[in-house]
N, C-alpha and C positions, 0 to 999 in steps of 0.2 A: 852726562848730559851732552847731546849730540847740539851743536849749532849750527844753520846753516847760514852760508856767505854766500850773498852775490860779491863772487868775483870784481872788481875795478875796473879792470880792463871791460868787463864784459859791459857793463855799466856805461863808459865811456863811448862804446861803441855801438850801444843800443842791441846787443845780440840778443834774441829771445829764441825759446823755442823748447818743446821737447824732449826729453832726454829717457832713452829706455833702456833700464839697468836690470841686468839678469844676474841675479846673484845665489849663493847657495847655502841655504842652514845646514850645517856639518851636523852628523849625528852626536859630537860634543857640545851644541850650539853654536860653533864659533860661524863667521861668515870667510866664504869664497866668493870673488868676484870672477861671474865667470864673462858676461859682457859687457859694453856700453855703447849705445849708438844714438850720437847726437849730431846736429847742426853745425856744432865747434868743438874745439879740441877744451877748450878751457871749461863750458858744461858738462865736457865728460869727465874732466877730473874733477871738479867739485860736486859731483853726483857720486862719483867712485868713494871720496874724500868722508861725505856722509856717510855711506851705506858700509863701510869699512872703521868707521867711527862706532858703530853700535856696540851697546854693549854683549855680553856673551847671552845669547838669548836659549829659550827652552827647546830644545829639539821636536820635529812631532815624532809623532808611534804610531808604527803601524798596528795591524789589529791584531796582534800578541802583544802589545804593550812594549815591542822595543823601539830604542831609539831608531829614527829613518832621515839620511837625507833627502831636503827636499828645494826645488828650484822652484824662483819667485821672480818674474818677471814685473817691475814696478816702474810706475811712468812719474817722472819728476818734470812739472811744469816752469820754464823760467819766463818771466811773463814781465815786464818794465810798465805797467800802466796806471802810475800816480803820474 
């Protein structure tokens, strides 16, 4: 099970914002991170931190049925508003 942390620091200092994480399902499932671009240095690594956290997930298929990598660009929002 994946958890996600806001950071302390990030907390302390009110940082929000963003974060867009390009990563890659390996035709074993495994993940490759291929980028991250954020705001702060500390939301890209707890964005990396999750998405590298996952577990080994199912590959897709191409249409022969074999395994294919495939790249997923995913937007992680850090957002401080209680």
């Amino acid at each position: 099970r994946v958890t996600f942390e806001y950071p302390e620091e990030v907390i302390k200092e009110h940082i929000t914002g963003r974060v867009n994480i390009t990563f890659c399902i390996n035709t074993d499932g495994t993940i490759t991170t291929i980028s991250v671009k954020a705001p702060h240095k500390l939301l890209e690594n707890e964005a990396k931190r999750v998405i590298e956290s996952l577990p080994t997930l199912i590959p897709a298929k191409d249409k022969e049925g074999k395994p294919t990598e495939v790249a997923i660009t995913y937007p992680i929002n850090f957002n401080l508003s209680w």
